[in-house]
mmCIF file of the N, C-alpha and C atoms, coordinates in Angstrom:
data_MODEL
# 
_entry.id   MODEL 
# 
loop_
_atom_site.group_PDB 
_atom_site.id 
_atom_site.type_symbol 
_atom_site.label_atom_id 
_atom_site.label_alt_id 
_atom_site.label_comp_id 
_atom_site.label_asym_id 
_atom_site.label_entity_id 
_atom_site.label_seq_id 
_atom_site.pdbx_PDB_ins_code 
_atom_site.Cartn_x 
_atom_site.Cartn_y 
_atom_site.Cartn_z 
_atom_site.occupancy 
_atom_site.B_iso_or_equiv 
_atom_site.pdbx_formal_charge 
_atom_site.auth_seq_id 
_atom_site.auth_comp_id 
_atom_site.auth_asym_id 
_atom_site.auth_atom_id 
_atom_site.pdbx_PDB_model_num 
ATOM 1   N N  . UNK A 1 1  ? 1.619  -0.163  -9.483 1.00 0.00 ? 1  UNK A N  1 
ATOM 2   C CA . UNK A 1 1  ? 2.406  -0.824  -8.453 1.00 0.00 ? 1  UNK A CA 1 
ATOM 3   C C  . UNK A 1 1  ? 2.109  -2.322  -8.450 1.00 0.00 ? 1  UNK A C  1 
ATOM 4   N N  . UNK A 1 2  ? 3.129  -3.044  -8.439 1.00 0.00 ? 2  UNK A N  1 
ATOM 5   C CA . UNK A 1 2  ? 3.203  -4.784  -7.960 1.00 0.00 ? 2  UNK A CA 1 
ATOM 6   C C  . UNK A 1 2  ? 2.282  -5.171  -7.075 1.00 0.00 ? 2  UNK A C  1 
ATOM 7   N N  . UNK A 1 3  ? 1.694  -5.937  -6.660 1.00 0.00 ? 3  UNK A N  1 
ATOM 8   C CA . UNK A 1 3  ? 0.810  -6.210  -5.764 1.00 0.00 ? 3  UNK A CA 1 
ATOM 9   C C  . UNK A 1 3  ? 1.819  -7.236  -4.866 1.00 0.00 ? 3  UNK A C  1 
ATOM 10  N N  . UNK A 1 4  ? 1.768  -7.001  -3.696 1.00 0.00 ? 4  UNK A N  1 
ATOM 11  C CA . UNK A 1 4  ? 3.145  -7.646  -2.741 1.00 0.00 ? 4  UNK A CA 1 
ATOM 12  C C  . UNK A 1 4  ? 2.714  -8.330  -1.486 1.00 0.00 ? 4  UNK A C  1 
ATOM 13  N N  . UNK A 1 5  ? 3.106  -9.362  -0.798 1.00 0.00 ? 5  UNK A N  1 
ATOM 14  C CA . UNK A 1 5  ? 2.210  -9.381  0.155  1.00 0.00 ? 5  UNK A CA 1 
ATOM 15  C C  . UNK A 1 5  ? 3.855  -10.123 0.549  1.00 0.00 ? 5  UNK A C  1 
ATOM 16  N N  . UNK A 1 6  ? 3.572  -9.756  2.263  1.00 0.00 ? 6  UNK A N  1 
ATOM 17  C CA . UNK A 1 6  ? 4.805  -9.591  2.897  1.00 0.00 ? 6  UNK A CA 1 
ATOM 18  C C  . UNK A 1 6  ? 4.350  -11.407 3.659  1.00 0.00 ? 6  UNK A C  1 
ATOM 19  N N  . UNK A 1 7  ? 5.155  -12.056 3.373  1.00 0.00 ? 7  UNK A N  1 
ATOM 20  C CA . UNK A 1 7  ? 5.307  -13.325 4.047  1.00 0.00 ? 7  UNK A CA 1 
ATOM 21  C C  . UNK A 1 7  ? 5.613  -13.785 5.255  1.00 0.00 ? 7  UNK A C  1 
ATOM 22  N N  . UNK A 1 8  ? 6.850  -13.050 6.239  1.00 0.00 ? 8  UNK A N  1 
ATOM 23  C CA . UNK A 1 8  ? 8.035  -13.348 6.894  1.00 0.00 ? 8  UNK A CA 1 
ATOM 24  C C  . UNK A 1 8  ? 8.812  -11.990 6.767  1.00 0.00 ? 8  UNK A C  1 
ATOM 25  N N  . UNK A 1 9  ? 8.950  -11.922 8.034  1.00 0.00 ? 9  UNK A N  1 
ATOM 26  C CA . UNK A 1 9  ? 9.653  -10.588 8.336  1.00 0.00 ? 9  UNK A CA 1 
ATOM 27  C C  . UNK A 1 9  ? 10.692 -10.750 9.723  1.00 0.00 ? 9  UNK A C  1 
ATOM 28  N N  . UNK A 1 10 ? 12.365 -10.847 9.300  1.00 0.00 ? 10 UNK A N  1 
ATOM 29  C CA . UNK A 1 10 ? 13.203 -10.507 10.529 1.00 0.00 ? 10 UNK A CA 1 
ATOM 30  C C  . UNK A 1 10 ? 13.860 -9.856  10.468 1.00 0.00 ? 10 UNK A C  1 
ATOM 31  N N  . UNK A 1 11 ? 13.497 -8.837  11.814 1.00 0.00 ? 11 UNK A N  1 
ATOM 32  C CA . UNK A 1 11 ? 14.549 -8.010  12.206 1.00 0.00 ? 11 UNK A CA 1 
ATOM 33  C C  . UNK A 1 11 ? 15.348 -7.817  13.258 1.00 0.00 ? 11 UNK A C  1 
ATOM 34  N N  . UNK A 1 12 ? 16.371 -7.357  13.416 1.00 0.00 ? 12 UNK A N  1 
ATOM 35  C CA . UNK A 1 12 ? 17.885 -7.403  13.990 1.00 0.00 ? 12 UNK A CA 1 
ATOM 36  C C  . UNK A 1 12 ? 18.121 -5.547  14.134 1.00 0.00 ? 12 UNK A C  1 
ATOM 37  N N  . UNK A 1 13 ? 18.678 -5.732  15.047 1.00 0.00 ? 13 UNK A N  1 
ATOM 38  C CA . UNK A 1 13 ? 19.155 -4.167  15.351 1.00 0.00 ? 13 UNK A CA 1 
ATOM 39  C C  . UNK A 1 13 ? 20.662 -4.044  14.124 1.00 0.00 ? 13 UNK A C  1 
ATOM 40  N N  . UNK A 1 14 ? 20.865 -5.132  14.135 1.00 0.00 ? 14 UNK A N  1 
ATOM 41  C CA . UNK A 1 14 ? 22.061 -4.851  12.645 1.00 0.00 ? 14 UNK A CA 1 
ATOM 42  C C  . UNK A 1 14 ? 21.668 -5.350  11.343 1.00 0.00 ? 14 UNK A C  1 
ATOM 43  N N  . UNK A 1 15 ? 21.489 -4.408  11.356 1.00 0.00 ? 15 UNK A N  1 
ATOM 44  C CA . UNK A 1 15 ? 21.159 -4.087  9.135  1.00 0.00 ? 15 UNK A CA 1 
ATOM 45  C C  . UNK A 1 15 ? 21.273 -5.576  8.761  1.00 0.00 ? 15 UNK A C  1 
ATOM 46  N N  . UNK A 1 16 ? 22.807 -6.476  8.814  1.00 0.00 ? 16 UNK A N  1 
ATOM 47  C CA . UNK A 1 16 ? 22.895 -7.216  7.683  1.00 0.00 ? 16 UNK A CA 1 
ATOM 48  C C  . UNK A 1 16 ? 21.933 -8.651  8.109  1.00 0.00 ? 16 UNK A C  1 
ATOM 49  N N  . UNK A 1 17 ? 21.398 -8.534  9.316  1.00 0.00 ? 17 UNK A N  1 
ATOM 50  C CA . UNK A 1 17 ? 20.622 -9.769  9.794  1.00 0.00 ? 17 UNK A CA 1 
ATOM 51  C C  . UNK A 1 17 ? 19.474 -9.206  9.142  1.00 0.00 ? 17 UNK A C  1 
ATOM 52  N N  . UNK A 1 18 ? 18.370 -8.324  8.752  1.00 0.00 ? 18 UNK A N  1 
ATOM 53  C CA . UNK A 1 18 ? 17.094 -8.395  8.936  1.00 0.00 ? 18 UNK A CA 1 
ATOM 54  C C  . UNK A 1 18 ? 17.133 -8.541  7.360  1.00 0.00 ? 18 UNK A C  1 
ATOM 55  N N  . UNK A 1 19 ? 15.786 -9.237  7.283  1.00 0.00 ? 19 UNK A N  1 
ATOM 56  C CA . UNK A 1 19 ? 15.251 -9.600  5.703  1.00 0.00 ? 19 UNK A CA 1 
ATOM 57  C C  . UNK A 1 19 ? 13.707 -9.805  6.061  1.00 0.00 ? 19 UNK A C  1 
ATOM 58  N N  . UNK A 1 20 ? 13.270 -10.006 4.532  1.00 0.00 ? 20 UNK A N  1 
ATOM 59  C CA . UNK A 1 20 ? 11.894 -10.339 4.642  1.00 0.00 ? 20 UNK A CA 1 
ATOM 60  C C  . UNK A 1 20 ? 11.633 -11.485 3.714  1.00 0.00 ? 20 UNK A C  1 
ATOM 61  N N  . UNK A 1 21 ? 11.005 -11.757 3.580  1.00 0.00 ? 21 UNK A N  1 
ATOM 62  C CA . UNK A 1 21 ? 10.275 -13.143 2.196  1.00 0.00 ? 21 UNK A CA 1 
ATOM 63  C C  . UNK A 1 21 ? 9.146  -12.424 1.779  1.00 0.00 ? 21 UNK A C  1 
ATOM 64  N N  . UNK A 1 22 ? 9.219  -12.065 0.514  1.00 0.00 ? 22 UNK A N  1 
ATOM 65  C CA . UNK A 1 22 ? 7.750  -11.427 0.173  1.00 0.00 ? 22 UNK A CA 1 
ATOM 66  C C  . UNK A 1 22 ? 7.605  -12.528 -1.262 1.00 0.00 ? 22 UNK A C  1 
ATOM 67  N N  . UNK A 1 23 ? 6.193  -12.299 -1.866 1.00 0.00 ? 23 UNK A N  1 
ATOM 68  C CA . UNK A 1 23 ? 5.606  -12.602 -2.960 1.00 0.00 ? 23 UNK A CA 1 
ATOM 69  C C  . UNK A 1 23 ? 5.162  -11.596 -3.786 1.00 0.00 ? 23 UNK A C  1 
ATOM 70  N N  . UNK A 1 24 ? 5.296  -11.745 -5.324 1.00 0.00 ? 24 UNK A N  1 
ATOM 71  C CA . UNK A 1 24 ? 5.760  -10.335 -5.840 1.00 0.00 ? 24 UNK A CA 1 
ATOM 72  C C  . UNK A 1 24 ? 4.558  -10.272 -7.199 1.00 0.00 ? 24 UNK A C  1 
ATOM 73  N N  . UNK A 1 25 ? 3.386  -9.811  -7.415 1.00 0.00 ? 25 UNK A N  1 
ATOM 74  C CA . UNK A 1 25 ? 2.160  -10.280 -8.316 1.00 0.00 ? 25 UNK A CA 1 
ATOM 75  C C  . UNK A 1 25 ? 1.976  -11.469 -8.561 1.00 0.00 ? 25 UNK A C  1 
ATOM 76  N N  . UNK A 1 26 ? 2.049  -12.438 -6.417 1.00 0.00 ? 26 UNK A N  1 
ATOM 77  C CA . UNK A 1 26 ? 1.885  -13.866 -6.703 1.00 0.00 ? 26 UNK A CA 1 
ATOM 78  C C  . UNK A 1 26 ? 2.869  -14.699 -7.173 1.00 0.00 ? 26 UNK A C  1 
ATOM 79  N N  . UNK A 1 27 ? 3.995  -14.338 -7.300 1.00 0.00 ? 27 UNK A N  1 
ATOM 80  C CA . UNK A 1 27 ? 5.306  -15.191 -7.862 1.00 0.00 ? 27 UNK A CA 1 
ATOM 81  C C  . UNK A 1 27 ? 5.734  -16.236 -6.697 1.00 0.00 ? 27 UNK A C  1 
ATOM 82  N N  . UNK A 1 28 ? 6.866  -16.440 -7.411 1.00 0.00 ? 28 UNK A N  1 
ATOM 83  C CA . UNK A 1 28 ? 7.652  -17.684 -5.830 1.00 0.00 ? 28 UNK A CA 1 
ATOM 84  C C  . UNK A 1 28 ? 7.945  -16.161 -4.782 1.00 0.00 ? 28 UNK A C  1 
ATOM 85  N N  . UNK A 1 29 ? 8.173  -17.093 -3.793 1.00 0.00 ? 29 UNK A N  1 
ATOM 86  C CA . UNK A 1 29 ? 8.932  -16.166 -2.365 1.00 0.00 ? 29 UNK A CA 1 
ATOM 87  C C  . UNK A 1 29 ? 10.291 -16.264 -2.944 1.00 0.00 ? 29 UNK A C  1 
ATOM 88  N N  . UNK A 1 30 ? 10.444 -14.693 -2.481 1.00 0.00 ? 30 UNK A N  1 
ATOM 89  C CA . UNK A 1 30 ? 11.848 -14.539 -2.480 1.00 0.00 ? 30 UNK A CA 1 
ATOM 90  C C  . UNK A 1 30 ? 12.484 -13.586 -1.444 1.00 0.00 ? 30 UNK A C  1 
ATOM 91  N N  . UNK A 1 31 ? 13.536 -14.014 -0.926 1.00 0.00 ? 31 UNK A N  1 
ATOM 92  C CA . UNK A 1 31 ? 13.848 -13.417 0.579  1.00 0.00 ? 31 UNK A CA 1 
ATOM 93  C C  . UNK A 1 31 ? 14.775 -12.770 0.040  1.00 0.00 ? 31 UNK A C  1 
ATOM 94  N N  . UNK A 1 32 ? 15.167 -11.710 0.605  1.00 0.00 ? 32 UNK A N  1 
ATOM 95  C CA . UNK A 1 32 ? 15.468 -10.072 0.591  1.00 0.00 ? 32 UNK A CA 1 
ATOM 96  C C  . UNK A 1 32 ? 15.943 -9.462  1.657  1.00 0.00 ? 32 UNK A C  1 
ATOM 97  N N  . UNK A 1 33 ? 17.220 -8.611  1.725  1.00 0.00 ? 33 UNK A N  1 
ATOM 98  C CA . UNK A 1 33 ? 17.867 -8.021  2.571  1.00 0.00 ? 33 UNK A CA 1 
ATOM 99  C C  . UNK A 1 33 ? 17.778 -6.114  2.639  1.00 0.00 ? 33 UNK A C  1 
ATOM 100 N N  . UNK A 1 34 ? 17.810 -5.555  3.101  1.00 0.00 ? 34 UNK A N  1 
ATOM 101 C CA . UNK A 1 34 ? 17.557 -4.155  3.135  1.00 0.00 ? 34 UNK A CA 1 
ATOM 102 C C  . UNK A 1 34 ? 18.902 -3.637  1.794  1.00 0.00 ? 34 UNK A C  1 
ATOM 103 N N  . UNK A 1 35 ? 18.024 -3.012  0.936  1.00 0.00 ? 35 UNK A N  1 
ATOM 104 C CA . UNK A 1 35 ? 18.831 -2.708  -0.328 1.00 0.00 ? 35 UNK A CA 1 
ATOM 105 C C  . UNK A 1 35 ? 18.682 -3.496  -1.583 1.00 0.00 ? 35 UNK A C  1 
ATOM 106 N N  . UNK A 1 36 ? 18.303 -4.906  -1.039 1.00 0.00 ? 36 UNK A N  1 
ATOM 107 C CA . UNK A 1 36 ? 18.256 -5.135  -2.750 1.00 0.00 ? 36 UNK A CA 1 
ATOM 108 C C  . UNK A 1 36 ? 16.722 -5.564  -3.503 1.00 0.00 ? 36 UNK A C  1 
ATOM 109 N N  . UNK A 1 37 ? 17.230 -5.857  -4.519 1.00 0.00 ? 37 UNK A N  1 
ATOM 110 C CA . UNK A 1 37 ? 15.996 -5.725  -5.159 1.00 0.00 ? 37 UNK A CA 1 
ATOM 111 C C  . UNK A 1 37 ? 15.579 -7.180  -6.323 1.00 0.00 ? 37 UNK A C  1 
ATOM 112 N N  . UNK A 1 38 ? 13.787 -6.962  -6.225 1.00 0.00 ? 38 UNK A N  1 
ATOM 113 C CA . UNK A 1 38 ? 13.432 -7.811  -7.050 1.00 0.00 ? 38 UNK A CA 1 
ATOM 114 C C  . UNK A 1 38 ? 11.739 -7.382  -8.157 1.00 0.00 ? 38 UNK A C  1 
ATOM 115 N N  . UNK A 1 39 ? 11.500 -7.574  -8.616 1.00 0.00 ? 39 UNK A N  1 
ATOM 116 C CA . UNK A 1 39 ? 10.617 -7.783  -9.320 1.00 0.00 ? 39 UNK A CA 1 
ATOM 117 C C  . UNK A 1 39 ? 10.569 -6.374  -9.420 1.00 0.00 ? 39 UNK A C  1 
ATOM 118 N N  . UNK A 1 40 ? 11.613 -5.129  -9.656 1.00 0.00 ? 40 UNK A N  1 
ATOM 119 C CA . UNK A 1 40 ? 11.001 -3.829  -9.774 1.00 0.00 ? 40 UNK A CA 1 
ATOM 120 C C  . UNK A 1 40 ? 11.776 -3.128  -8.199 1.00 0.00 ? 40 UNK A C  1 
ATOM 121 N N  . UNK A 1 41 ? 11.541 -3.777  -7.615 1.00 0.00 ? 41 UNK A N  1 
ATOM 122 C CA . UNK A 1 41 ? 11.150 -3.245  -6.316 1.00 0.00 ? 41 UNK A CA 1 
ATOM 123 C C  . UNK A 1 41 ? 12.578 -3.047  -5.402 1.00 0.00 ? 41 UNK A C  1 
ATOM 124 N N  . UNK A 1 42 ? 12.785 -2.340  -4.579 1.00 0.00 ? 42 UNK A N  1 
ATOM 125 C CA . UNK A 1 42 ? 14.224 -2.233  -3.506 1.00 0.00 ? 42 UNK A CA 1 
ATOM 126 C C  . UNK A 1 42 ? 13.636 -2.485  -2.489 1.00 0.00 ? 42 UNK A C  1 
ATOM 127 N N  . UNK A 1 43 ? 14.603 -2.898  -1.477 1.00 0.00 ? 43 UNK A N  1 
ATOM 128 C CA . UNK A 1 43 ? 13.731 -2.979  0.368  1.00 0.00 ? 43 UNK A CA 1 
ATOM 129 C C  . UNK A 1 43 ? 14.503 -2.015  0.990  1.00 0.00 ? 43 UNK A C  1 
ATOM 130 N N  . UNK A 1 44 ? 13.921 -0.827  0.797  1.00 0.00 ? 44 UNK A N  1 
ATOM 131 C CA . UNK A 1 44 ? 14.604 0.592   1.362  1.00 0.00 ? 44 UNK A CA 1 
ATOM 132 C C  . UNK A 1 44 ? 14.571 0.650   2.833  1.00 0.00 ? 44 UNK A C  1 
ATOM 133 N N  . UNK A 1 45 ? 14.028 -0.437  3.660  1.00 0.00 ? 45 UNK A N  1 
ATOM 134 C CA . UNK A 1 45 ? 13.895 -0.326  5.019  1.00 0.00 ? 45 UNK A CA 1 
ATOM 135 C C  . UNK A 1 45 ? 13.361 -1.369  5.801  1.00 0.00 ? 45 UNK A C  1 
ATOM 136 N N  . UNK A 1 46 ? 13.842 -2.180  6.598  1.00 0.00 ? 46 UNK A N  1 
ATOM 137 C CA . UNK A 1 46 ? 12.843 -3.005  7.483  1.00 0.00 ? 46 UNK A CA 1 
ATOM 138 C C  . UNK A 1 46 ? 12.666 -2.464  8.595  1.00 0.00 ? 46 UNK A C  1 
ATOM 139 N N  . UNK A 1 47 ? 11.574 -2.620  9.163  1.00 0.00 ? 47 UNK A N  1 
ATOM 140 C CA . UNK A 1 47 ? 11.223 -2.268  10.898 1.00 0.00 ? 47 UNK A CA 1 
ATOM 141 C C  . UNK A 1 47 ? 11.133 -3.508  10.937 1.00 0.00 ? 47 UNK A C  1 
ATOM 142 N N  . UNK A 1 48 ? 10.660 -3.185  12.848 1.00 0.00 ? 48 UNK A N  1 
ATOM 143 C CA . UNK A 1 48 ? 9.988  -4.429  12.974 1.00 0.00 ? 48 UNK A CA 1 
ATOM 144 C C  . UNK A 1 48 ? 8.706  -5.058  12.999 1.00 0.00 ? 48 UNK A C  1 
ATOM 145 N N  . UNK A 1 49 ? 7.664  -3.744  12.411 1.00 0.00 ? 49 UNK A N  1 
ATOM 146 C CA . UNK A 1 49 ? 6.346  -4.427  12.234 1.00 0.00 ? 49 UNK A CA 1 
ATOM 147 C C  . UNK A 1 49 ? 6.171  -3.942  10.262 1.00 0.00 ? 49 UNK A C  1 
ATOM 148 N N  . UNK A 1 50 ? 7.209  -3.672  9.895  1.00 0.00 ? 50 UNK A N  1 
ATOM 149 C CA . UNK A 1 50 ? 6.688  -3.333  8.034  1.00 0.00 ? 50 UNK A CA 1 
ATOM 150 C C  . UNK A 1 50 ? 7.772  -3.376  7.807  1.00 0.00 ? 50 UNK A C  1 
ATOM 151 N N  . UNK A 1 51 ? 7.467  -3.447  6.241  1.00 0.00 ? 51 UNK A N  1 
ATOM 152 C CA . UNK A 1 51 ? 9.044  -3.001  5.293  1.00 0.00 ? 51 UNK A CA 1 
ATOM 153 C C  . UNK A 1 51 ? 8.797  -2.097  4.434  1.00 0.00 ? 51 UNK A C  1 
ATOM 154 N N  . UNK A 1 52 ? 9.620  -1.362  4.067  1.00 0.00 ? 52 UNK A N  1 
ATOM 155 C CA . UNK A 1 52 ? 9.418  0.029   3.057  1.00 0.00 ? 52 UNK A CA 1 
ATOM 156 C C  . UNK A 1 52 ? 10.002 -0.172  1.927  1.00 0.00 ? 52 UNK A C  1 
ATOM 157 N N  . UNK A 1 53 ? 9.252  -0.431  0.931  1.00 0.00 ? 53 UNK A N  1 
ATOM 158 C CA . UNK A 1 53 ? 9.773  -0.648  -0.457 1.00 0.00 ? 53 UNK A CA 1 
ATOM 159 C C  . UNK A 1 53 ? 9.658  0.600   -1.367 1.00 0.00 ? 53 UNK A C  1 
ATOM 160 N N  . UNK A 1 54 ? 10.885 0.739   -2.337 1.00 0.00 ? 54 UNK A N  1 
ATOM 161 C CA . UNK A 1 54 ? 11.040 1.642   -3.190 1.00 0.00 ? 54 UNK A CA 1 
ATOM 162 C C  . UNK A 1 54 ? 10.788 0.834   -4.968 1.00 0.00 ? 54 UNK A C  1 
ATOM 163 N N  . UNK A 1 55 ? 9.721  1.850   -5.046 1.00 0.00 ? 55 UNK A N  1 
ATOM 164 C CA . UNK A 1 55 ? 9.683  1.515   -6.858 1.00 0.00 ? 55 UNK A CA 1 
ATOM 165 C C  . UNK A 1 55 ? 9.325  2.923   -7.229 1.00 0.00 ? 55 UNK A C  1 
ATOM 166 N N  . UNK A 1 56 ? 10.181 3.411   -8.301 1.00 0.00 ? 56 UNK A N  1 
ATOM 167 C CA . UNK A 1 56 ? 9.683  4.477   -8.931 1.00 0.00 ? 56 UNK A CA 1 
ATOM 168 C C  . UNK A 1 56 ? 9.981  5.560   -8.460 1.00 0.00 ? 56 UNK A C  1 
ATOM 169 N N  . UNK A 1 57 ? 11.010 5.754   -7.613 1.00 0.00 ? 57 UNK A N  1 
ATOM 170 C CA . UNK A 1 57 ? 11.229 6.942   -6.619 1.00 0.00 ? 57 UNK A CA 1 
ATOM 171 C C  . UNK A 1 57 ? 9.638  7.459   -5.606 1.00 0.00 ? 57 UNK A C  1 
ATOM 172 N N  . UNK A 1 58 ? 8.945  6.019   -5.498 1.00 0.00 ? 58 UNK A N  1 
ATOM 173 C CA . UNK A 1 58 ? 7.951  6.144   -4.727 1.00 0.00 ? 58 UNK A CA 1 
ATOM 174 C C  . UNK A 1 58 ? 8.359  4.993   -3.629 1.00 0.00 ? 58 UNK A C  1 
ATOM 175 N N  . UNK A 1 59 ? 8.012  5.623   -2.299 1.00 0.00 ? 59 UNK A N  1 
ATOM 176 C CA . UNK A 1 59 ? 8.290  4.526   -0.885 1.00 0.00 ? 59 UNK A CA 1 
ATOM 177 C C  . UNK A 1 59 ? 6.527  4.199   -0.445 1.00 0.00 ? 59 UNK A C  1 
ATOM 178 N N  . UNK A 1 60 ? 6.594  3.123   -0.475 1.00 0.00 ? 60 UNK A N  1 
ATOM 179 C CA . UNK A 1 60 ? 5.254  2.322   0.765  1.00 0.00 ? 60 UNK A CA 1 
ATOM 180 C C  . UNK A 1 60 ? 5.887  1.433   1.732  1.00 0.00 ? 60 UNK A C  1 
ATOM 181 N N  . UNK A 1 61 ? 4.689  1.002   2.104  1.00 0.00 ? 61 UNK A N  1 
ATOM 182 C CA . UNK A 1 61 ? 4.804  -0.091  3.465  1.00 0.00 ? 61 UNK A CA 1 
ATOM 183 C C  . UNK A 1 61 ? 4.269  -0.875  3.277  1.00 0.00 ? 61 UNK A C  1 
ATOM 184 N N  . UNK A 1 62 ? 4.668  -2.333  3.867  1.00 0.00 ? 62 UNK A N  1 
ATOM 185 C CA . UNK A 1 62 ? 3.989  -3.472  3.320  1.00 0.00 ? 62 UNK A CA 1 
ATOM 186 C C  . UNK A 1 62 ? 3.830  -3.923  4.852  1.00 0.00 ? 62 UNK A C  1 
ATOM 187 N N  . UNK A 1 63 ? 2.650  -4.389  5.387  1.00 0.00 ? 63 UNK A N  1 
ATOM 188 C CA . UNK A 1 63 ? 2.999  -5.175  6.205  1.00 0.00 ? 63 UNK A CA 1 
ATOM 189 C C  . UNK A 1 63 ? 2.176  -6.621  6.664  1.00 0.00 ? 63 UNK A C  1 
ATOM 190 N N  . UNK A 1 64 ? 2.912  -7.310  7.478  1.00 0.00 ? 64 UNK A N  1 
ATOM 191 C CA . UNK A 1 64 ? 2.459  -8.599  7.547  1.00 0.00 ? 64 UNK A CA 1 
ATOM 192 C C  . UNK A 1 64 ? 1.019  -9.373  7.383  1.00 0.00 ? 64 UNK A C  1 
ATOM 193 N N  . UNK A 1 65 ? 0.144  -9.889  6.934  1.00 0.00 ? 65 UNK A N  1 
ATOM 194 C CA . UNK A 1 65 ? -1.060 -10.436 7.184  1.00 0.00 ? 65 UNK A CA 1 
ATOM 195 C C  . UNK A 1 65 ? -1.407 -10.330 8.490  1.00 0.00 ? 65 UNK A C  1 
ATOM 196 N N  . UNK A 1 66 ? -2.515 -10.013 9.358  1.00 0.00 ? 66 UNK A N  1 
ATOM 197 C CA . UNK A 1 66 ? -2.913 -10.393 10.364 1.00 0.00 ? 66 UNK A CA 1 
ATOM 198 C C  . UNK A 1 66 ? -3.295 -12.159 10.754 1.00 0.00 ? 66 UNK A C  1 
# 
């Protein structure tokens, strides 16, 4: 698995507002909408305290730094 660390996280009770900004084995940020994908990876889900990423027909959770 990518090593990911979740940057920025908004969410919206409607799907097409919420995104996140993640960093992807340390790469640039790249902001992301529920469904698409980067470095491997889909954003199968935002809440509002994680996001659920799909790689591999495997789902985790990423969530914010404290």
């Amino acid at each position: 698995m990518p090593r990911v660390q979740l940057s920025f996280l908004v969410y919206s009770q409607t799907r097409e507002r919420r995104s996140v900004v993640l960093a992807i084995d340390g790469g640039s940020l790249v902001t992301l909408h529920e469904g698409e994908t980067a470095g491997g990876l889909e954003v199968a889900r935002i809440l509002p305290d994680r996001v659920h990423l799909r790689m591999g027909g495997q789902v985790f959770a990423v969530r914010p730094r404290d």
